[in-house]
C-alpha positions in Angstrom: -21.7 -4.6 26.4 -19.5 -1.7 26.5 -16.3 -2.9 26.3 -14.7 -2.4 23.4 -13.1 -5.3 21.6 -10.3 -5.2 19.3 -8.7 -7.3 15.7 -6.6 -7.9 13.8 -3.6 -8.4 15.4 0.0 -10.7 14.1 3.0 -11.2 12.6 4.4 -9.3 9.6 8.5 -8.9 8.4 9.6 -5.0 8.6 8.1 -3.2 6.1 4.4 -4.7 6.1 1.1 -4.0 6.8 -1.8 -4.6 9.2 -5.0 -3.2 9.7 -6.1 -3.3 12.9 -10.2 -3.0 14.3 -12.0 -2.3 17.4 -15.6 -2.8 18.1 -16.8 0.5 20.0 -19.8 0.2 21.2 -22.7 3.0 22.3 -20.0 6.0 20.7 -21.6 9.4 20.7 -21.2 13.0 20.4 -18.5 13.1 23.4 -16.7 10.3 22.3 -13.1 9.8 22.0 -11.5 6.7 20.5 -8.2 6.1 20.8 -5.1 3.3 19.9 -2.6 3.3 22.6 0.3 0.6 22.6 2.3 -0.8 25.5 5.8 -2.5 24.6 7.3 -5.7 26.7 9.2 -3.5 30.2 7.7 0.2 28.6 4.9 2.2 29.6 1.7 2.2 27.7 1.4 5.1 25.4 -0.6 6.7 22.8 -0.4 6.2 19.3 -3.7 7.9 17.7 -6.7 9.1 18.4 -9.9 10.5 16.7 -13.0 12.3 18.0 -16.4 10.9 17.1 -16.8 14.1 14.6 -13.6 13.1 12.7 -10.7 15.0 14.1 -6.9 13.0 14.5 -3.8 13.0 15.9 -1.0 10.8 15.7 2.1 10.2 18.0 5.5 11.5 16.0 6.7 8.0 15.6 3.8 7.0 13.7 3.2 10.0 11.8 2.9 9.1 7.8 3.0 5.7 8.3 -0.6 5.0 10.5 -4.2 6.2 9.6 -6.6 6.0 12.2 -10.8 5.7 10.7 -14.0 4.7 11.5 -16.5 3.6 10.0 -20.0 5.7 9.2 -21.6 3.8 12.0 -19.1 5.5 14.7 -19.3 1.8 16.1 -15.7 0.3 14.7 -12.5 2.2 14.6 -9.2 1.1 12.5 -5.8 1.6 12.6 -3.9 0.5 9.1 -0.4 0.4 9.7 2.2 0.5 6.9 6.1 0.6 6.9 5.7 -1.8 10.2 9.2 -1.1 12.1 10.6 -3.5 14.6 10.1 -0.6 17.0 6.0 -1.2 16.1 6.2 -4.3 18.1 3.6 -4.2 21.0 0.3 -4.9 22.5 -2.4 -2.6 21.3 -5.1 -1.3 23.6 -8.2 0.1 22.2 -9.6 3.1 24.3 -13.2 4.4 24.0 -13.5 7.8 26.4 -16.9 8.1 26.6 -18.1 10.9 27.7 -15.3 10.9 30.3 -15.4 7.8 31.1 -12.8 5.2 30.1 -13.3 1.5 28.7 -10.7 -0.7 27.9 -10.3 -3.5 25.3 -8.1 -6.6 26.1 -5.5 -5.7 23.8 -4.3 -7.5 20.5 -0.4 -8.6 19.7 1.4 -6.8 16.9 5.1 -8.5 16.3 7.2 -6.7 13.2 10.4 -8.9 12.6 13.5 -7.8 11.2 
């Protein structure tokens, strides 16, 4: 199994919290694992990434607010999310470049309410 396969998805008012978690399985030196997030009519796009040696980036509009980790197996990635906005609201894909090569998780639902 190489797909990875993501958690933690659901329903919080503005101004919550959720902690999502993807499975990555077989990550190594090359890998790259990413969040992206695709809202209902937009195009998908990213939101956070980190290298397998520990290096991030975030998108501007979740600067401050997201924290992307993983954990010290390099086999499950997070993304906590605070200070959830409406604007938040969207299916989020978890992306594992391995080595070049891109796999795909199915997604999991994120819905912030006013």
């Amino acid at each position: 199994q190489v797909q990875p396969v993501e958690s933690g998805g659901g329903s919080v008012q503005a101004g919550g919290s959720l902690r999502l978690s993807c499975s990555v399985p077989r990550s190594t030196y090359c890998s790259l694992m990413s969040w992206y997030r695709q809202a209902p009519g937009k195009a998908r796009e990213l939101v956070s990434f980190i290298h397998y040696f520990g290096g991030t980036n975030y998108a501007d509009s979740v600067k401050g607010r997201f924290t992307i980790s993983q954990d010290n197996t390099k086999n499950t990635l997070f993304l906590q999310m605070d200070s959830l906005k409406p604007e938040d609201t969207a299916m989020y894909y978890c992306n594992h470049n391995r080595c070049g090569t891109d796999y795909w998780g199915q997604g999991t639902q994120v819905t912030v309410s006013s």
